[in-house]
Chimera marker file (.cmm) of the C-alpha trace (Angstrom):
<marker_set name="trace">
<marker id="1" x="29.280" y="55.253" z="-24.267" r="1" g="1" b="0" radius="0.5"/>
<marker id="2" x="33.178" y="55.335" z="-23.746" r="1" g="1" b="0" radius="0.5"/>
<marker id="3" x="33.000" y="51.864" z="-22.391" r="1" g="1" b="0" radius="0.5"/>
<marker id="4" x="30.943" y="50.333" z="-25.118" r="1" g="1" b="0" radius="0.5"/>
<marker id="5" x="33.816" y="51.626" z="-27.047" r="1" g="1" b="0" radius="0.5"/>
<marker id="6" x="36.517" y="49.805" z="-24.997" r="1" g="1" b="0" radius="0.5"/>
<marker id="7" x="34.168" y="46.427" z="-25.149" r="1" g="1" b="0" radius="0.5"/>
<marker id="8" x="34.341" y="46.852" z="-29.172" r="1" g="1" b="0" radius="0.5"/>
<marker id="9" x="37.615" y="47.187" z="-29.223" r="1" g="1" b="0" radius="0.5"/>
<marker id="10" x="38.816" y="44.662" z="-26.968" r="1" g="1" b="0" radius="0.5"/>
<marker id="11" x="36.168" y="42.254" z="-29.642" r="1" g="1" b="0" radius="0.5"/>
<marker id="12" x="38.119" y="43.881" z="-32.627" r="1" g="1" b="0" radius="0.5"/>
<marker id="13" x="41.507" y="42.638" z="-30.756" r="1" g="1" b="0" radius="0.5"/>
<marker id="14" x="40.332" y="38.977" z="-29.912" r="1" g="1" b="0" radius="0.5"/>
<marker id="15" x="39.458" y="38.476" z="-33.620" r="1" g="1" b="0" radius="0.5"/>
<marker id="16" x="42.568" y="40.058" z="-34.894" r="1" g="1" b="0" radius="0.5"/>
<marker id="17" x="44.936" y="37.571" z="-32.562" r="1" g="1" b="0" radius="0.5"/>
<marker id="18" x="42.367" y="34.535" z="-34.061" r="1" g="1" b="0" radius="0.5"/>
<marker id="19" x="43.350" y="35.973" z="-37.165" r="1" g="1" b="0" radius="0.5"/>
<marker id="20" x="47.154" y="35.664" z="-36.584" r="1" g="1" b="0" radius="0.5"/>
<marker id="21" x="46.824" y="32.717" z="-34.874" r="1" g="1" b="0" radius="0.5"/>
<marker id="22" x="45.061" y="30.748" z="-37.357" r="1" g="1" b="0" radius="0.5"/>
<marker id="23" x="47.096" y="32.158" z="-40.285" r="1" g="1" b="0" radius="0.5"/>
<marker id="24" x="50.556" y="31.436" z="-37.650" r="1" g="1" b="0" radius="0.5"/>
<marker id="25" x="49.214" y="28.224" z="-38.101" r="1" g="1" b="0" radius="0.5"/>
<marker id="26" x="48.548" y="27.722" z="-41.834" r="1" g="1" b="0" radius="0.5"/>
<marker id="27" x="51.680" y="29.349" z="-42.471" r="1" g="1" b="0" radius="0.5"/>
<marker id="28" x="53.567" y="26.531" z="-40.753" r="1" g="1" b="0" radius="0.5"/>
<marker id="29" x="51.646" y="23.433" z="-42.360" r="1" g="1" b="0" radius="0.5"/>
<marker id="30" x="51.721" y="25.174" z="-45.888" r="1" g="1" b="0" radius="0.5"/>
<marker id="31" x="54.731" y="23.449" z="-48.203" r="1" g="1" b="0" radius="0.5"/>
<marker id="32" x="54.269" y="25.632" z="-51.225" r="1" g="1" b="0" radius="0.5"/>
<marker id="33" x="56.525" y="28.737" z="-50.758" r="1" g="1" b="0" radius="0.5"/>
<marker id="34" x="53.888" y="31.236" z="-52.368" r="1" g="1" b="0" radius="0.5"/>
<marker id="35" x="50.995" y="29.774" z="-49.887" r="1" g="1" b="0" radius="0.5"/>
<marker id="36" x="53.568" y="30.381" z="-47.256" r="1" g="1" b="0" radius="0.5"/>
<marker id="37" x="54.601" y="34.356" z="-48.138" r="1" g="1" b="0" radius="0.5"/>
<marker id="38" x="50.271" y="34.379" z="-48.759" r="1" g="1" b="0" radius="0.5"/>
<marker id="39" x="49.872" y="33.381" z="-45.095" r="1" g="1" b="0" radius="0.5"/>
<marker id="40" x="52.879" y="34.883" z="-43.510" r="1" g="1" b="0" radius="0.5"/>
<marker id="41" x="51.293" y="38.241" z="-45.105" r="1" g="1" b="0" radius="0.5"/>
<marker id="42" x="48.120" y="37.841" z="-43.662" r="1" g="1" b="0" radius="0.5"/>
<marker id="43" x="49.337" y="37.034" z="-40.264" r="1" g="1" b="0" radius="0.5"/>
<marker id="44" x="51.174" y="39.897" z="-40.727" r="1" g="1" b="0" radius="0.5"/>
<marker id="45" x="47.897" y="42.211" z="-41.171" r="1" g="1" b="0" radius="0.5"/>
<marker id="46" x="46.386" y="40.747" z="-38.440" r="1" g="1" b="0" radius="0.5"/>
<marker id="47" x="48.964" y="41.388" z="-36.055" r="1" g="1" b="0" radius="0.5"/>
<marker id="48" x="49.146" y="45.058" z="-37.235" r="1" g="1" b="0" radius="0.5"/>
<marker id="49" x="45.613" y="45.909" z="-36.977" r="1" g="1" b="0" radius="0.5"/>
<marker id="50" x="45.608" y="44.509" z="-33.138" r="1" g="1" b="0" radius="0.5"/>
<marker id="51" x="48.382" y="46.147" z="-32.708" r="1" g="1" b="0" radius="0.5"/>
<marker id="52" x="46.933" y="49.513" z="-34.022" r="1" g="1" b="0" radius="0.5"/>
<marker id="53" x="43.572" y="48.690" z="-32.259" r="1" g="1" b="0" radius="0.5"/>
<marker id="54" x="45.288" y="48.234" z="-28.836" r="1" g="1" b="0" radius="0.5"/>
<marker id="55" x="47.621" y="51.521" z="-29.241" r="1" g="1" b="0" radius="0.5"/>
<marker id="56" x="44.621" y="53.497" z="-29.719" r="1" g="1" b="0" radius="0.5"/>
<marker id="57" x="42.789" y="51.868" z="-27.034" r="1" g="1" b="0" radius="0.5"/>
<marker id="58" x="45.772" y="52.686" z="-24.666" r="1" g="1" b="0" radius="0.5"/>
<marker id="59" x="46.529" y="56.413" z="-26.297" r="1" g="1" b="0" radius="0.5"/>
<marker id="60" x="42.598" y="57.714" z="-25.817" r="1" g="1" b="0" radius="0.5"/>
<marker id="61" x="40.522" y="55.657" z="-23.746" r="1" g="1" b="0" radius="0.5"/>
<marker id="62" x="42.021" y="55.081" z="-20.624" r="1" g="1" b="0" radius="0.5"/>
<marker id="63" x="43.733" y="57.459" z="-18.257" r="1" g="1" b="0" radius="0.5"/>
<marker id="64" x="46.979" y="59.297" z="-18.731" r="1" g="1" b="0" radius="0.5"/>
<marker id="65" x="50.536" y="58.235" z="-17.839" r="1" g="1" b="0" radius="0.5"/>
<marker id="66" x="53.398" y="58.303" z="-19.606" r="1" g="1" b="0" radius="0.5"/>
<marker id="67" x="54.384" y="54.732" z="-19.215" r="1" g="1" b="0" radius="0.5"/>
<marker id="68" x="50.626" y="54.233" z="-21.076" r="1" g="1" b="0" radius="0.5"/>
<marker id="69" x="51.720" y="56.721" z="-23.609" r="1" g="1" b="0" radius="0.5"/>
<marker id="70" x="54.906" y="55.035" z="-24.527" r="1" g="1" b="0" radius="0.5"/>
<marker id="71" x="53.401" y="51.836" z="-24.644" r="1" g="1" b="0" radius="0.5"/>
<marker id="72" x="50.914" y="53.387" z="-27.014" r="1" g="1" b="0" radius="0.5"/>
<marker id="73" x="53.011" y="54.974" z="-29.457" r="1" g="1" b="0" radius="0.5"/>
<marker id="74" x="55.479" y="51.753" z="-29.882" r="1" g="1" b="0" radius="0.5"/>
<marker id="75" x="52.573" y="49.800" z="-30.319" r="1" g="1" b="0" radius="0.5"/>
<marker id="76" x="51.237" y="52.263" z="-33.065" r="1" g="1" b="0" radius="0.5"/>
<marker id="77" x="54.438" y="52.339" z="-34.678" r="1" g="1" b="0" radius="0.5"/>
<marker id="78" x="54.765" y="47.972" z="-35.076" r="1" g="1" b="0" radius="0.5"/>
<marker id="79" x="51.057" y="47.864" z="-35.737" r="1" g="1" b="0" radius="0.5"/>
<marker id="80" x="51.844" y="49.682" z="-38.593" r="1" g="1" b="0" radius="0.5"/>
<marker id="81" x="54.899" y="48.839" z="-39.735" r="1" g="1" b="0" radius="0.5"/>
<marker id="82" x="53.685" y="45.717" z="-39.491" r="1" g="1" b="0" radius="0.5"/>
<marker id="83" x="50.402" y="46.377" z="-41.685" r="1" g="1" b="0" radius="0.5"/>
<marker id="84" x="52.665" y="47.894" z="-44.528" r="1" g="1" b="0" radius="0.5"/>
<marker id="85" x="54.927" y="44.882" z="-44.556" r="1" g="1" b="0" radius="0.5"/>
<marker id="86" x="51.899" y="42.567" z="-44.808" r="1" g="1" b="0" radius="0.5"/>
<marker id="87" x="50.054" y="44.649" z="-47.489" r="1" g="1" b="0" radius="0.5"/>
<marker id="88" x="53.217" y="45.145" z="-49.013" r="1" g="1" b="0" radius="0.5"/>
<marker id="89" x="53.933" y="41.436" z="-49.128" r="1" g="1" b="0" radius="0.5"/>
<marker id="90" x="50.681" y="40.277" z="-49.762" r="1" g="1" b="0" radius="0.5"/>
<marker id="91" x="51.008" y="42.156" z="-53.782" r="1" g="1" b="0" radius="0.5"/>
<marker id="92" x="53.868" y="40.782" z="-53.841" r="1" g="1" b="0" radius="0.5"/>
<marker id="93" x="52.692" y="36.823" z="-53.320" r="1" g="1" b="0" radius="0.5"/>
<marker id="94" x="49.133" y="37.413" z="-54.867" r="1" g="1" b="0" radius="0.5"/>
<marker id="95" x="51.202" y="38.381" z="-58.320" r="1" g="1" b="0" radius="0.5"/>
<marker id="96" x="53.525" y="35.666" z="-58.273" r="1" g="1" b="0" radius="0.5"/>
<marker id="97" x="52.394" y="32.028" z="-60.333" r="1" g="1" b="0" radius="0.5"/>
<link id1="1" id2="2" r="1" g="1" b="0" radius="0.2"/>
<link id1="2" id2="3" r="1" g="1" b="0" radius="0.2"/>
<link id1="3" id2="4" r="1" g="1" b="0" radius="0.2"/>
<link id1="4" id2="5" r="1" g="1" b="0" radius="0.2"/>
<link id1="5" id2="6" r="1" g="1" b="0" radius="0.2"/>
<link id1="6" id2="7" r="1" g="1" b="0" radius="0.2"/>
<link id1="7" id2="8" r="1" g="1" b="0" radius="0.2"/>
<link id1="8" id2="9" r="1" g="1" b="0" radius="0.2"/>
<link id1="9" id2="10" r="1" g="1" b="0" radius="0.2"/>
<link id1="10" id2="11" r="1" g="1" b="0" radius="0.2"/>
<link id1="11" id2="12" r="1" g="1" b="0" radius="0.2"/>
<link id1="12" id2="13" r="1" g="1" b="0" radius="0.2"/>
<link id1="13" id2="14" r="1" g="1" b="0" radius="0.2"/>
<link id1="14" id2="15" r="1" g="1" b="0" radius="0.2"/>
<link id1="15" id2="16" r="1" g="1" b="0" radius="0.2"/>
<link id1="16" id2="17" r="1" g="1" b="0" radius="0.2"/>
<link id1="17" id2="18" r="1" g="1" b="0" radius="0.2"/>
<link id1="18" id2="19" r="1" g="1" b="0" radius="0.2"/>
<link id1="19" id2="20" r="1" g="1" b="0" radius="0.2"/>
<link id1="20" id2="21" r="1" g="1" b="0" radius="0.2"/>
<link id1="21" id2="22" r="1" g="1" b="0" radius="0.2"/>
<link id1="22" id2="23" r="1" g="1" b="0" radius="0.2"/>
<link id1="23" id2="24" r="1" g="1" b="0" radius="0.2"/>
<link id1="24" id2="25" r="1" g="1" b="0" radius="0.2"/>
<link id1="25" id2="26" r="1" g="1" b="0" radius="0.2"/>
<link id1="26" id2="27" r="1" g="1" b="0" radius="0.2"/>
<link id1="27" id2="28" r="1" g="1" b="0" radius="0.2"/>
<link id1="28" id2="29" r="1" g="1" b="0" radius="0.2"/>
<link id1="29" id2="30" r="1" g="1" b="0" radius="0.2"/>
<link id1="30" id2="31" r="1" g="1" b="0" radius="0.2"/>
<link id1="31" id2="32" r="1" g="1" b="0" radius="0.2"/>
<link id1="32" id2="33" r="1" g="1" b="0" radius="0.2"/>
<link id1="33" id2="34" r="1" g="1" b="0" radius="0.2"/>
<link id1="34" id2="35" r="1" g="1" b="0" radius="0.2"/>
<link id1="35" id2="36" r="1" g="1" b="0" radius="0.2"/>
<link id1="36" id2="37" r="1" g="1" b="0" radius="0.2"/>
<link id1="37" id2="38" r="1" g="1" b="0" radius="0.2"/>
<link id1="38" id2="39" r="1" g="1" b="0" radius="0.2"/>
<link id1="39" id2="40" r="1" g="1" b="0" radius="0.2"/>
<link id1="40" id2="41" r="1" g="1" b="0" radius="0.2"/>
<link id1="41" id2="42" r="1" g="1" b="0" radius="0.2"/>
<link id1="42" id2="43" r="1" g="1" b="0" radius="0.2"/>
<link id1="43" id2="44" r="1" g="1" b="0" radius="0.2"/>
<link id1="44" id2="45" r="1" g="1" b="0" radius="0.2"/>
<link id1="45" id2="46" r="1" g="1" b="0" radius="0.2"/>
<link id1="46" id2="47" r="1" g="1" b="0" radius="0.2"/>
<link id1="47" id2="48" r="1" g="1" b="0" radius="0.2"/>
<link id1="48" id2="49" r="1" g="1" b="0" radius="0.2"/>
<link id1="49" id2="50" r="1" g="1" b="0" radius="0.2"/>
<link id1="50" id2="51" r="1" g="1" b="0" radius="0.2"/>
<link id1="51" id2="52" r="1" g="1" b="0" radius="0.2"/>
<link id1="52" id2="53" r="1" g="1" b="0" radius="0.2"/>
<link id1="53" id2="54" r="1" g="1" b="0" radius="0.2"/>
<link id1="54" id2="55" r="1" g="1" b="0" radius="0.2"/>
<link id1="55" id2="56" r="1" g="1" b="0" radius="0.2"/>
<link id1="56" id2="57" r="1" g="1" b="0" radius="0.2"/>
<link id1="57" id2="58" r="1" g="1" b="0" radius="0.2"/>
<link id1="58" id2="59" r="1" g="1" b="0" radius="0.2"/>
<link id1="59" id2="60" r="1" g="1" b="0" radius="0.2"/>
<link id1="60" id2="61" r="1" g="1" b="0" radius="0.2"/>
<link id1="61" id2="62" r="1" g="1" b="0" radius="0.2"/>
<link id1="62" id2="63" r="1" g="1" b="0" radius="0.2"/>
<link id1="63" id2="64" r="1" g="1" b="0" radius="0.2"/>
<link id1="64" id2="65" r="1" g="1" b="0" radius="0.2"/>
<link id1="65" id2="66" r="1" g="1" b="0" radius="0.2"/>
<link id1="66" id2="67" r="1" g="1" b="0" radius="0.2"/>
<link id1="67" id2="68" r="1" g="1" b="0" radius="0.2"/>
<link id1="68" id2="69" r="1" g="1" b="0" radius="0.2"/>
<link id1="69" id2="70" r="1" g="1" b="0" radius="0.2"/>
<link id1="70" id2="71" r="1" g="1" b="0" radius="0.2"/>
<link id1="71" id2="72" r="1" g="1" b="0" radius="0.2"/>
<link id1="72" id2="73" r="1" g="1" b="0" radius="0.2"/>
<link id1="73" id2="74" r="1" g="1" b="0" radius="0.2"/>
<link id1="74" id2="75" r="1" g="1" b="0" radius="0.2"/>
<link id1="75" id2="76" r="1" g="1" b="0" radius="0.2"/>
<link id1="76" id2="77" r="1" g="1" b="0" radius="0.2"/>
<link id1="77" id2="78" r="1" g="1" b="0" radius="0.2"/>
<link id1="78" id2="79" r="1" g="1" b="0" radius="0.2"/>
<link id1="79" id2="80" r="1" g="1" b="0" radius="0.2"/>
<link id1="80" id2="81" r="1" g="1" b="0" radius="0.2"/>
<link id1="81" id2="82" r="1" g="1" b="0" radius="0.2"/>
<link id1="82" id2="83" r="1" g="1" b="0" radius="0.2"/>
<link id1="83" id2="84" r="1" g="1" b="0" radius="0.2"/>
<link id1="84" id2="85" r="1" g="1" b="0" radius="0.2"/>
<link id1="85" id2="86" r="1" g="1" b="0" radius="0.2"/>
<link id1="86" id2="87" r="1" g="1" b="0" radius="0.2"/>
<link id1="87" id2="88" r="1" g="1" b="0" radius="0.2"/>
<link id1="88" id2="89" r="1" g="1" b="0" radius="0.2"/>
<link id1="89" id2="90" r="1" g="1" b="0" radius="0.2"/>
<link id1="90" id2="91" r="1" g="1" b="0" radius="0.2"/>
<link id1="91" id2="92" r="1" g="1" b="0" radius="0.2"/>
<link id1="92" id2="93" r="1" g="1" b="0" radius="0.2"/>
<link id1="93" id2="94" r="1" g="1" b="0" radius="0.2"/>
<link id1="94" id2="95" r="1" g="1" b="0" radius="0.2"/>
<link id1="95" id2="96" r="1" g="1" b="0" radius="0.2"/>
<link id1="96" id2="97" r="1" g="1" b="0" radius="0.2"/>
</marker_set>
């Protein structure tokens, strides 16, 4: 059970860095400036929720250390700044003409 867990969430974390990847990407090729905030926002989210999928990964499901704790809880902490920024940003582009 606990490691068709881990197999799921190493899958959730390969399609969330495709996700950032692709919109890294896009982002760069874009020339209008609200396509670009609309991209840079959704790279944004994607590189927050594989960076909360991998902190919780490394805070339950694997064995305790603290170096794996610490890794864990400054991952959780960019993962979701990051995910606020990107939501946050995203509003902000999607209202703009």
């Amino acid at each position: 059970m606990l490691a068709n867990i881990q197999v799921a969430l190493s899958t959730l974390v390969v399609i969330a860095l495709a996700f950032s990847v692709y919109y890294s990407f896009r982002y760069r090729r874009a020339a209008d400036h609200r396509l670009r905030g609309l991209y840079s926002s959704r790279m944004n989210i994607a590189m927050g929720t594989m960076l909360v999928i991998l902190a919780i990964s490394q805070l339950f499901f694997l064995h305790d250390s603290v170096m794996r704790r610490i890794f864990g809880t400054v991952c959780l902490l960019l993962g979701v700044f990051n995910l606020f920024a990107g939501i946050r940003n995203h509003i902000h582009f999607s209202k703009r003409s």
